[in-house]
Residue, then its C-alpha position, 0 to 999 in steps of 0.5 A: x500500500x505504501x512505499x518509503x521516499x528513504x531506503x529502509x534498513x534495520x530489524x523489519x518486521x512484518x511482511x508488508x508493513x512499511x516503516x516511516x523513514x528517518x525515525x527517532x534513535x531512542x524507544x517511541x512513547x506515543x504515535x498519532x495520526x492527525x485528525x485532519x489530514x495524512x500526517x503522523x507524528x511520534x514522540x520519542x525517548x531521544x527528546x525529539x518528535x517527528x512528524x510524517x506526510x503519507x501521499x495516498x495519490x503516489x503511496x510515498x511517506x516522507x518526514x516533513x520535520x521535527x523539534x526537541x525538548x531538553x529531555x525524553x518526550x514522554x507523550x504528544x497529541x494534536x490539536x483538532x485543526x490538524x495544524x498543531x502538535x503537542x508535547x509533554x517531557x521530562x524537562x517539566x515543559x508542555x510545548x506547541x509546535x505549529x507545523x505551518x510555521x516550524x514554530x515551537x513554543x512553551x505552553x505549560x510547566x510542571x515542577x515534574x516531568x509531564x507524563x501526558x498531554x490531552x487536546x480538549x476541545x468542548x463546545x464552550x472552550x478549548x484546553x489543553x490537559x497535562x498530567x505530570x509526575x508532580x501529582x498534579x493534573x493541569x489545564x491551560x488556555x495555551x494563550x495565558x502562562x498559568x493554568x486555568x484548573x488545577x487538581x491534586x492527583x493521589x499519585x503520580x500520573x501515569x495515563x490519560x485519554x479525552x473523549x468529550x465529555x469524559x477524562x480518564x486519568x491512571x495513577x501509579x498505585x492503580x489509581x482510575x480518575x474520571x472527570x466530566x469535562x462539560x462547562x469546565x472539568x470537574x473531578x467525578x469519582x476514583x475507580x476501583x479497578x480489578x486489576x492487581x498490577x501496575x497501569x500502564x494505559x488507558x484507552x476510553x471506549x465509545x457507544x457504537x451508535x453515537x460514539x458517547x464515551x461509556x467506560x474504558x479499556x485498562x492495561x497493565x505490566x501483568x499482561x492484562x486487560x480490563x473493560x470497565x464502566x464509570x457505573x461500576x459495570x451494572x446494566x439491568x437484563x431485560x430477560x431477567x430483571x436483575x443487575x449484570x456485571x458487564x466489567x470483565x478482564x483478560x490475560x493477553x501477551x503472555x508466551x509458553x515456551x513448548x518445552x516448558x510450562x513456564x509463562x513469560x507474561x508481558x507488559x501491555x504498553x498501548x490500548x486503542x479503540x477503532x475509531x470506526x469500528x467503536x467495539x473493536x481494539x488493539x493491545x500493544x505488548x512487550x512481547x512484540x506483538x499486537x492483538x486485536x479483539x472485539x470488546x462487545x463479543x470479548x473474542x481475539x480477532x486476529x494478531x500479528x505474525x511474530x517479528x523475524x527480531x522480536x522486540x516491544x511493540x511501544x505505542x499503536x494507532x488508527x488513522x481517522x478511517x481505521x484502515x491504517x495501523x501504525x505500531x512502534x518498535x524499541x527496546x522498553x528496559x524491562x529487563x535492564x541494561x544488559x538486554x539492549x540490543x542493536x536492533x534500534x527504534x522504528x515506526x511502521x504503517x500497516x494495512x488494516x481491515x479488521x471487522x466486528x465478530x459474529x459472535x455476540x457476548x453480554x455486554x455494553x454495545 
């Protein structure tokens, strides 16, 4: 489907896939299509973020440019006009850049790394949302040096996602925070997540019919997902006229060797929800895989054939139509410096054609 303007070398992956030219040299913290046109951007532990126009009439992808932080940027988001970006890093800056321009400028400050950054963009204002490492969840109107809200968070912050009217905000110490964003954010409730083990993402997911927010998909470093719902999971069942749980969880990313039954189990970095699809999503492992399933009919659907060089899959993402998937590889030191290899960092484009299953289990649609 797609071809590089840049000779392709290193550790490739899948057959098929094409892997963005001139990448970052360090692990990818998040990838993003934009909203608005056919560009890509990624966020790197090397302090830069890049940006990528992929060209459907001749299929070429080309960098179109980059900026940097002092420090790894740990997350980056676009701003709904599809002419901006933004980022969060460890040097405690929020910044934007404007690709029209090239120009990149300070926007926000924590007194600790931001972990993430979150366009809002509600019918009554427009903000920018970051979460830092200081326990402190910030919005900006990006025109003005000091935040307009302020909320103390229970611990570090870990993961965000904005689906309007709804934020959803992970914590270490498996801290779930929800806030309503109508007229202005407001703090809602803290989840009790079934999860035992440390989050490592969040992925807010949609009513199919009108693509309201209604719960989210959380992941987390014991190779395992939970579905779970602001309301605790409780829906009536017309058949029966009691209350059902529909929050459920499952293991995923996790490898027997056949000649042992030890289980290696894997971190899961990266959830995200098809944006067409709305039941349907993608987990992105330490394992060096993805997997796709259908939350409705709590089936996998499919997953990706095993990388010839096997590392971890750090961050995924659908392009506005679903039918590109675009997925990171780089080394995530969970096993420490002496398990680096050479096999480098690298963002690849795949085709995308996955449908919702036949099959159909209890549970929200």
């Amino acid at each position: 489907m797609f071809t590089n303007t840049a000779t392709v070398s290193g550790a490739n992956p899948l057959k098929d896939d094409v892997e963005l030219p001139n990448g970052p040299s360090d692990s990818v913290s998040h990838v993003e299509f934009s909203p608005a046109s056919n560009h890509i951007v990624a966020s790197s532990w090397d302090g830069t973020v890049r940006c990528w126009n992929i060209q459907n009439t001749a299929p070429q992808v080309s960098l179109l440019g980059q900026q940097t932080h002092d420090g790894p940027i740990l997350d980056c988001c676009w701003h709904t006009d599809g002419t901006k970006v933004f980022t969060g890093s460890a040097d405690k800056m929020a910044k934007i850049w404007d690709l029209q321009s090239n120009q990149c400028m300070a926007v926000a400050q924590h007194d600790g790394p931001i972990r993430t950054v979150n366009w809002i963009n509600a019918p009554s204002y427009q903000c920018l949302m970051t979460g830092g490492w200081d326990k402190t969840l910030k919005f900006w109107d990006t025109r003005t040096p000091n935040p307009v809200m302020s909320f103390q968070l229970p611990e570090r912050c870990y993961g965000a996602d904005v689906v309007y009217p709804l934020a959803v905000v992970i914590t270490a110490s498996r801290g779930v925070l929800c806030y309503s964003l109508e007229n202005q954010p407001t703090f809602v409730k803290q989840l009790d997540t079934a999860l035992t083990h440390q989050l490592r993402c969040v992925s807010i997911c949609c009513d199919k019919t009108n693509g309201t927010p209604i719960g989210m998909a959380l992941g987390c470093i014991e190779g395992r997902v939970a579905v779970e719902y602001p309301d605790g999971g409780q829906k009536p069942n017309l058949r029966t006229g009691k209350s059902e749980n529909t929050n459920f969880q499952f293991k995923c990313h996790r490898q027997t060797e056949s000649s042992s039954s030890i289980q290696d189990i894997y971190a899961v970095h990266d959830i995200k929800f098809h944006p067409v699809h709305r039941g349907l999503f993608v987990t992105c492992g330490a394992d060096g895989m993805f997997n796709f399933w259908d939350k409705d009919a709590r089936v996998k659907l499919t997953h990706s054939p095993q990388q010839r060089q096997p590392q971890p899959v750090t961050a995924g993402a659908f392009n506005s139509t679903g039918n590109i998937f675009a997925y990171a590889t780089g080394y995530d030191w969970s096993k420490g410096h002496a398990h680096t290899n050479s096999f480098g960092s690298h963002v690849y484009l795949r085709q995308c054609n996955i449908q919702p299953s036949n099959s159909t289990k209890s549970g929200r649609k």
